[in-house]
C-alpha positions in Angstrom: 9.6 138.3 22.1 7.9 141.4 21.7 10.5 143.3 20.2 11.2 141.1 17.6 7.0 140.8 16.7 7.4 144.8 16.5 10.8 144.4 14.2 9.3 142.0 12.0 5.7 144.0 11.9 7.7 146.7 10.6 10.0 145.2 8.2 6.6 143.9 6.3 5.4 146.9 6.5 8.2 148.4 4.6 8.6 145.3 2.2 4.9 146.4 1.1 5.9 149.9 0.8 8.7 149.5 -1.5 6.5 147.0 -3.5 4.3 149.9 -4.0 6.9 152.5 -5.0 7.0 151.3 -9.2 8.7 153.4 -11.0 9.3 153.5 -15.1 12.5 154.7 -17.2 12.3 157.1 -19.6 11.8 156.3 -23.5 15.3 156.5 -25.0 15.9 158.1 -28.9 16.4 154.8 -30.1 13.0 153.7 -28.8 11.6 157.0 -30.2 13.4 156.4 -34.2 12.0 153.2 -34.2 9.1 154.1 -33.5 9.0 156.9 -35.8 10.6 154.5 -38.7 7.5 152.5 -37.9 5.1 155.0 -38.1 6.4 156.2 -41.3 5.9 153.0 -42.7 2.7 152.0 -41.2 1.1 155.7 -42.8 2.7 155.3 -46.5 2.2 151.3 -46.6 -0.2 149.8 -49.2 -1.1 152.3 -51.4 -1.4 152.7 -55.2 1.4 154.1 -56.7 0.6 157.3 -58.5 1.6 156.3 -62.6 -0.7 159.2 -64.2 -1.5 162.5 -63.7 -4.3 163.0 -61.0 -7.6 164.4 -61.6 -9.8 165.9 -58.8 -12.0 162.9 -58.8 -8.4 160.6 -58.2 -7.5 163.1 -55.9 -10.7 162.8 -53.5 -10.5 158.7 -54.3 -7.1 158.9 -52.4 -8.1 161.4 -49.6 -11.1 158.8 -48.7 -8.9 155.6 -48.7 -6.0 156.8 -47.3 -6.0 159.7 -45.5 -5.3 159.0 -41.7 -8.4 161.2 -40.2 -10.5 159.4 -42.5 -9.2 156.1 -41.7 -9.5 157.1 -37.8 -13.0 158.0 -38.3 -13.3 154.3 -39.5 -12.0 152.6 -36.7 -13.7 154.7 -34.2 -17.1 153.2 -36.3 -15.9 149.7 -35.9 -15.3 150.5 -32.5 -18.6 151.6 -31.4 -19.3 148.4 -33.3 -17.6 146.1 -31.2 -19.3 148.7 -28.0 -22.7 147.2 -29.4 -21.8 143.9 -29.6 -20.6 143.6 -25.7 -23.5 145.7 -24.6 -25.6 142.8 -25.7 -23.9 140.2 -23.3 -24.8 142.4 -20.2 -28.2 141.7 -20.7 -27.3 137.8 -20.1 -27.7 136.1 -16.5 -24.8 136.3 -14.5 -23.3 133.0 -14.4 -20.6 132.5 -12.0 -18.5 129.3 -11.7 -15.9 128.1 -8.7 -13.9 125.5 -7.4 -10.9 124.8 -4.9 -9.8 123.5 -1.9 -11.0 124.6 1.9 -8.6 123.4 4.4 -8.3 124.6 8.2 -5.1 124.3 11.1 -7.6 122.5 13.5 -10.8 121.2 14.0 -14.2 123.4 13.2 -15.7 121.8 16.4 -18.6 123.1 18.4 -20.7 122.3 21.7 -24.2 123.4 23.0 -25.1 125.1 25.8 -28.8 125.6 27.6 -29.8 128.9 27.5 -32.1 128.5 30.7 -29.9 126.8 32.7 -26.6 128.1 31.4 -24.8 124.5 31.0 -23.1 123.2 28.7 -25.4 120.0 27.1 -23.2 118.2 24.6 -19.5 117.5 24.5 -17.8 119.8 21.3 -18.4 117.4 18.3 -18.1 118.5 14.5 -19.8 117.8 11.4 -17.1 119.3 8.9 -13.7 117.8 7.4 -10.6 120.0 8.4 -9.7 119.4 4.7 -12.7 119.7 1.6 -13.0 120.1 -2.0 -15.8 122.4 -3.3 -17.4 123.3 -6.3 -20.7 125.7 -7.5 -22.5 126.9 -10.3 -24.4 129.6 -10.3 -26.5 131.4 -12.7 -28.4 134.6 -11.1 -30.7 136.8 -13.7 -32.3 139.9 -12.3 -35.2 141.3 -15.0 -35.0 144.8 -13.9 -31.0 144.5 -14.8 -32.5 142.8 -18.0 -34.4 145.7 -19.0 -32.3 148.5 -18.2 -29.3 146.6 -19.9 -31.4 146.3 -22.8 -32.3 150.3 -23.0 -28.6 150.6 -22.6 -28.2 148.4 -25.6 -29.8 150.9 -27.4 -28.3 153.8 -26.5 -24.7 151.9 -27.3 -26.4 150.9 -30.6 -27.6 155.0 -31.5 -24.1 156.3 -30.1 -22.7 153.5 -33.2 -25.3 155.6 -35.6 -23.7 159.3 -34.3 -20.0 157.6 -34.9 -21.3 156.7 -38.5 -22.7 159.8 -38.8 -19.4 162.1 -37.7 -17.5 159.4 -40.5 -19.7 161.4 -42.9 -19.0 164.9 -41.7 -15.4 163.7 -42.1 -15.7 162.6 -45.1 -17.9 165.6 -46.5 -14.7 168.0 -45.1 -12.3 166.0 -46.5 -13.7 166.2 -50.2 -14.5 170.1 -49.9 -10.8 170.2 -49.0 -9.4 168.3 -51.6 -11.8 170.2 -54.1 -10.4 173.9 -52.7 -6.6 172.4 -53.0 -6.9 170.8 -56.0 -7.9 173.9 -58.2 -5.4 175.8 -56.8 -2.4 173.1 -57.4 -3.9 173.6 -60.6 -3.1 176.7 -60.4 0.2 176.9 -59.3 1.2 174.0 -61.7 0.0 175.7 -64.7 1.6 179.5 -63.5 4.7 178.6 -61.5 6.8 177.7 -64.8 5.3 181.4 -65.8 6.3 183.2 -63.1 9.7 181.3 -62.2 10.4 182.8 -66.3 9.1 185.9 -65.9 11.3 186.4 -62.8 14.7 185.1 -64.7 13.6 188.0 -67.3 13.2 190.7 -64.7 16.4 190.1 -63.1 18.3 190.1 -65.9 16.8 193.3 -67.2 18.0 194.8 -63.4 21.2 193.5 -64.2 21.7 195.4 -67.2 20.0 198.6 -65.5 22.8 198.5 -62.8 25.5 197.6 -65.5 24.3 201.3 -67.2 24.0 202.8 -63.7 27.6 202.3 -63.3 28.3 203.4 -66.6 26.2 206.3 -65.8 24.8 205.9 -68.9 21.4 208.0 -68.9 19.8 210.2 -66.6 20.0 208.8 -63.4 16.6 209.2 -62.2 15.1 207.4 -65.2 17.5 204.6 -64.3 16.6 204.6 -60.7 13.3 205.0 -61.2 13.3 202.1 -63.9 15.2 199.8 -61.2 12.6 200.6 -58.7 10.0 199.4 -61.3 12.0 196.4 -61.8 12.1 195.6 -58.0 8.6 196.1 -57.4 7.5 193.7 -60.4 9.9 191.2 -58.5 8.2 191.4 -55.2 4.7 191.0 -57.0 6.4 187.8 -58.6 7.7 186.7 -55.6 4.1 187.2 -53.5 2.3 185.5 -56.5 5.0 182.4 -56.0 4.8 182.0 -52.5 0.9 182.0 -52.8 0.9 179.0 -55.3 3.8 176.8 -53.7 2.1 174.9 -50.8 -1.0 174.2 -52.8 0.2 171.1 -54.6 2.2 169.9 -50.9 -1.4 170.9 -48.9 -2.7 168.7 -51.6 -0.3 165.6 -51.1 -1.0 165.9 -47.6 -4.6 165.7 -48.0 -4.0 162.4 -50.4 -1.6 161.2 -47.4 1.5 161.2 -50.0 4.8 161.2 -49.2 5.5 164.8 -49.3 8.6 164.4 -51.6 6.6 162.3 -53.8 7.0 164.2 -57.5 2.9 163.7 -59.4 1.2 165.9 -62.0 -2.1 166.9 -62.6 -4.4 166.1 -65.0 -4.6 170.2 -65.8 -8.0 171.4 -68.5 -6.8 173.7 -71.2 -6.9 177.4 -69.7 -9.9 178.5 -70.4 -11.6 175.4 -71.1 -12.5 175.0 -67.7 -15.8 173.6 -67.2 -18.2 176.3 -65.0 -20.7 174.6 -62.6 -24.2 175.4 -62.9 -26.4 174.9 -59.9 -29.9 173.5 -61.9 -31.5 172.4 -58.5 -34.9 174.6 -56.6 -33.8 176.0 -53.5 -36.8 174.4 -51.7 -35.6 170.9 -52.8 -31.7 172.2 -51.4 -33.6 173.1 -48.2 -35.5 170.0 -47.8 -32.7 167.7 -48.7 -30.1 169.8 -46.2 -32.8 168.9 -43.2 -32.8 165.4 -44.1 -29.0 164.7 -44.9 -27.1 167.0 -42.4 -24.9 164.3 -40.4 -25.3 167.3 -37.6 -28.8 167.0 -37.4 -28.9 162.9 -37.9 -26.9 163.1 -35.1 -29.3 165.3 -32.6 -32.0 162.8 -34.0 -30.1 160.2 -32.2 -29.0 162.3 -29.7 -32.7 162.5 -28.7 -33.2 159.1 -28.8 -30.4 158.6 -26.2 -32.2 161.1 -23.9 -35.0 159.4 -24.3 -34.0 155.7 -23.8 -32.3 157.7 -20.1 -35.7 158.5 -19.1 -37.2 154.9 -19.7 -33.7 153.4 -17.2 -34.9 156.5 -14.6 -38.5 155.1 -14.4 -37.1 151.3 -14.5 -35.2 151.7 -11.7 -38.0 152.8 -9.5 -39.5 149.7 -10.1 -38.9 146.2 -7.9 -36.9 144.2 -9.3 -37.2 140.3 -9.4 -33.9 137.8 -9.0 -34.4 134.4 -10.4 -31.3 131.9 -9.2 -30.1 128.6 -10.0 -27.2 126.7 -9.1 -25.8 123.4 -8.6 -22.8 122.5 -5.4 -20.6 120.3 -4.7 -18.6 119.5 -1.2 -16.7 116.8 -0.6 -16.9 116.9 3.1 -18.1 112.9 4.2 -20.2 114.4 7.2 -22.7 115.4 5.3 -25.3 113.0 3.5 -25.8 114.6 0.2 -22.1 115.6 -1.7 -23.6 117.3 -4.3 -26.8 119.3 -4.8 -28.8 121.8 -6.8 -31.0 124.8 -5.7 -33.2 127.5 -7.2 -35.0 130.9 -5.3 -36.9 134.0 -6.5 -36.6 137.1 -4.9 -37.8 140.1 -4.8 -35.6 143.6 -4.8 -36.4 147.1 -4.4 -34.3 149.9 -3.5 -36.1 152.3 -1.6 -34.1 155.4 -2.1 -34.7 155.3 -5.7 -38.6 155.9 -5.3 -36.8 159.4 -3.4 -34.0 160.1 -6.2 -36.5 158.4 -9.4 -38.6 161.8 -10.1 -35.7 164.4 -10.4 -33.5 161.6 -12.0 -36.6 161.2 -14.9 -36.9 165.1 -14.7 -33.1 165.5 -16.0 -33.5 163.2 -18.2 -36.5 165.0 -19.2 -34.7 168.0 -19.6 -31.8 166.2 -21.2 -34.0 165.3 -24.3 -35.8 168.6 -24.3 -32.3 170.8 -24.7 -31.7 168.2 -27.6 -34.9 169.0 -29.3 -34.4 172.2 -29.1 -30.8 172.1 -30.0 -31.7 170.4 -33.0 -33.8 173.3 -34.2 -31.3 176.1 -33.9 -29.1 174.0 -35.6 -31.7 173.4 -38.3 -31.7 176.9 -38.6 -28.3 177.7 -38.5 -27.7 174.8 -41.4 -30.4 177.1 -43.3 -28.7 179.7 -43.0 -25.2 178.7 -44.2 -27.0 177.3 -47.5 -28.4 180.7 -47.9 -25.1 181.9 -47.6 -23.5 179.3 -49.8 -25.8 180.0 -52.8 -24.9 183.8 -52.4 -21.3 182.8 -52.5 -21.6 180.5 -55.4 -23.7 183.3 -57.4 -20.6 186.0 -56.6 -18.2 183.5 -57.6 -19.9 183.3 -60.7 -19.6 187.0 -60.9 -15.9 187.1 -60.3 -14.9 184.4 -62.4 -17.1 186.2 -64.9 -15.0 189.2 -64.7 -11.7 188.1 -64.1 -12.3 185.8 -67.8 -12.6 189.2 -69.3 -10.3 191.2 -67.7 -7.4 188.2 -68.8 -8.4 188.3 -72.3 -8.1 191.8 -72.8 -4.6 191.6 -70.8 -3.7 188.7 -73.4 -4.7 191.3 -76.0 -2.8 194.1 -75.0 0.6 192.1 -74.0 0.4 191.1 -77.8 0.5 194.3 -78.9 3.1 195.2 -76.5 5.0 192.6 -78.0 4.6 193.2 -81.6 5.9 197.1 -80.5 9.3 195.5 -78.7 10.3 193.9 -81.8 9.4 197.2 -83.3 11.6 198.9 -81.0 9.0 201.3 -80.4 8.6 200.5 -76.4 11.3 199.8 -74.0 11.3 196.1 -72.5 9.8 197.6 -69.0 6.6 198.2 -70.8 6.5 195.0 -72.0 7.4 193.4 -68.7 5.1 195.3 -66.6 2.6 194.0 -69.4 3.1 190.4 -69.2 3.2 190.8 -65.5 -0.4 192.0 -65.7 -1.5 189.4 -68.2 0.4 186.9 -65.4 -1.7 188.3 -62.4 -5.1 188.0 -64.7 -4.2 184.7 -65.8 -3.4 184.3 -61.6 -7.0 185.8 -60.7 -8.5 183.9 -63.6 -7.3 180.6 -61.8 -7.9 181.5 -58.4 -11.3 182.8 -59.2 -12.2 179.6 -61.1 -10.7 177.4 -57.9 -13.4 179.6 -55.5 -16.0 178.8 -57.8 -15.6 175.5 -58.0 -14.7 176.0 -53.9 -18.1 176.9 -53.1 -19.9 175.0 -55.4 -18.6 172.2 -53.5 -19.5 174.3 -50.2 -23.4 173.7 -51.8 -22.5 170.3 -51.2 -21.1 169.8 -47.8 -23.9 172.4 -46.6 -26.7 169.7 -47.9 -24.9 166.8 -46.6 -24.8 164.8 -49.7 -22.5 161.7 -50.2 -21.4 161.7 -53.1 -19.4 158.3 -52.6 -22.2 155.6 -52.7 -22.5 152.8 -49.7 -21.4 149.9 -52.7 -19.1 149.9 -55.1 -17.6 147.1 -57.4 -14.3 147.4 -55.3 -12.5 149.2 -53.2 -9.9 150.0 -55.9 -8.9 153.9 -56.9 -10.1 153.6 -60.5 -14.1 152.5 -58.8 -14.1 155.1 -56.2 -12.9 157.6 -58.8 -15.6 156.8 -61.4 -18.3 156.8 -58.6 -17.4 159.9 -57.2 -17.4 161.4 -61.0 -20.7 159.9 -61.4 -22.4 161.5 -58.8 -21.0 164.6 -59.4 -22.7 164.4 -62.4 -25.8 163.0 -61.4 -25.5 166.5 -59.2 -25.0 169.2 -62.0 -28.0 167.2 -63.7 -30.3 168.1 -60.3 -31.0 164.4 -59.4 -30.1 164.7 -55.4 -32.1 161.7 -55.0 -29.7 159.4 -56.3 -27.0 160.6 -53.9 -29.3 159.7 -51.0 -26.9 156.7 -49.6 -27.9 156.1 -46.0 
């Protein structure tokens, strides 16, 4: 009899055991295509079709609706949201509700025995059905719970502000990068047809080099030599090509378009391009960079959380009071009442906390002190990069400045240059390696114009101005387009004010 308790003891025991042992397949490739075929789907799904060309404004309107980081950013918001919401309900009474069925394999029976004389007084009697139906109600609400849930509440509620607040450092990033990659797909769009024609011309002049080489027609070195100039204009080509390709696919990326989508850009006239003028004080930059930095908006809250941690670490070192209410019901016939209701106070302290309360409050002391003082090296530090943002934008000027020069006199001279080819009084090198230097001016011209306008929008993102506005008519393209294009002209005009959104 023993043996078999043992034998079935241990075949339990190793019943439980390989319950415990779960184990998972691996995900197969046609689990991992469908997913992918669904992902692809999900991240190109309900968007505008692009049916004209794109101008910066409609390319940082698509960025902010559609681009995935963007769109995470949201949801992480709506989450904290939802973070707020059920931090409310803990600061609710617990109310806890159960009913079932009791039932027992014999009788819960008792007797009485005398504890002077050591005899047994009654005969074993019980007051208690073997089988009973039960019910309760209970509703318990402790106020130091209350009150610490509701400093909690808060924190969850500044922790929603910091989520809002990183949505707007996204967002700031996302339109500084769509501004940099925008002027140079402008760039490349306007040059690439350029240079892929320039490059047909160069190789075709090699070709007839090598034709005369192996005619050994000339004096060799002059040929070699020429080839070698040849060559070398075709690497500089070739560098100036692979510099401008990725611009308009970094671009698409940024817009979250298909990469194999084919879209044109709204391109201004070379040399029509509009320079930015920064017509704003620097103390009014200054001021409005302290105020409007998501960074520092978020060490404001940051502080408060710290704060609202030292109010729980002085709460809990207080007694706390347990109000309780609750109504019962047992079916079992011994007793006279079935069903019944009662209420208590009591009163709670934990001890140990009066012990652990002082250095709890001092870390959280300390917490809020570090955030402080955070908060003013990075007020500082945002100081800084606006100091070093004007200095940018003022050298950009400069270069952009230059570089306008420096193309118009290369524009000059490849016209004469030309007028001499037809006159047959240069070779077609000279005129090559001429229109290869009015192609790299008209190149630095671009470039230079695409990091002015690069770190004029730098001004921005260091201030933390929105330039989206919290309303707008719709949530269409066309709206967000126009409102970003109004504020960016509200911006050139020196009224920050109006971009003040939160």
């Amino acid at each position: 009899m023993l043996k078999g308790r043992k034998l079935f003891s241990l075949s339990a025991i190793v019943l439980a055991a390989s319950g415990c042992a779960v184990t998972t397949q691996p995900i197969s490739k046609v689990e991992s295509g469908q997913r992918s075929q669904q992902d692809q789907v999900a991240m190109f799904s309900q968007q505008e079709p692009v049916t004209a060309p794109i101008t910066l404004y409609d390319a940082m309107a698509r960025a902010l609706k559609y681009n995935l980081e963007s769109r995470l950013k949201v949801m992480e918001y709506a989450l904290s949201q939802q973070q707020v919401e059920l931090a409310r309900y803990d600061m609710l009474p617990k109310l806890a509700a159960s009913a079932g069925y009791v039932g027992r394999n014999n009788m819960s029976a008792s007797s009485s025995r005398s504890v002077e004389t050591g005899r047994t007084s009654l005969e074993p009697s019980t007051s208690q059905e073997r089988d009973r139906d039960v019910a309760d109600l209970t509703m318990v609400w402790n106020v130091l719970d209350f009150g610490v849930s509701y400093v909690t509440a808060q924190q969850k509620s500044d922790q929603r502000w910091i989520a809002e607040e990183r949505k707007r450092k996204v967002v700031h990033t996302i339109q500084q990068d769509v501004r940099s990659a925008y002027w140079r797909a402008v760039a490349a769009e306007r040059l690439l047809g350029q240079i892929d024609g320039l490059i047909v011309r160069v190789n075709a002049a090699r070709d007839a080099s090598e034709h005369m080489s192996s005619q050994q027609i000339g004096d060799p070195i002059e040929v070699l030599s020429y080839q070698r100039a040849l060559i070398d204009a075709t690497r500089q080509l070739e560098e100036q090509r692979r510099a401008l390709s990725l611009a308009k696919t970094e671009l698409a990326t940024l817009m979250n378009l298909p990469l194999d989508t084919a879209y044109k850009l709204a391109l201004p006239q070379s040399g029509d391009e509009t320079v930015p003028q920064l017509n704003v004080d620097v103390k009014v930059l200054e001021e409005a960079a302290l105020v409007s930095r998501p960074e520092l908006r978020e060490q404001d809250y940051q502080v408060r959380i710290h704060a609202a941690e030292t109010r729980k670490a002085l709460l809990r070192m207080l007694p706390g009071v347990e109000i309780s209410a609750g109504g019962h019901y047992d079916s079992n016939s011994f007793l006279v009442n079935n069903s019944w209701a009662d209420v208590g106070v009591k009163a709670t302290w934990n001890l140990f906390n009066l012990l652990s309360g002082p250095a709890a409050r001092k870390a959280a002391q300390a917490n809020e002190s570090v955030s402080e003082m955070q908060r003013q090296a990075m007020s500082l530090a945002i100081m800084a990069q606006l100091y070093i943002a004007r200095a940018n934008f003022n050298e950009a000027q400069r270069q952009y400045k230059t570089s306008s020069e420096l193309r118009n006199l290369d524009t000059k001279i490849v016209e004469q240059l030309r007028n001499r080819y037809k006159a047959n009084s240069i070779g077609e090198l000279q005129l090559i390696q001429g229109e290869l230097n009015a192609l790299n001016a008209s190149l630095r011209q671009d470039l230079a114009y695409a990091e002015l306008r690069n770190t004029y929008g730098q001004i921005f993102s260091t201030i933390g101005l929105d330039l989206l506005p919290k309303t707008l008519p719709s949530n269409s393209l066309a709206d967000i387009s126009q409102a970003l294009r109004q504020s960016d002209t509200n911006w050139q005009q020196g009224k920050i004010s109006t971009l003040q959104s939160f």
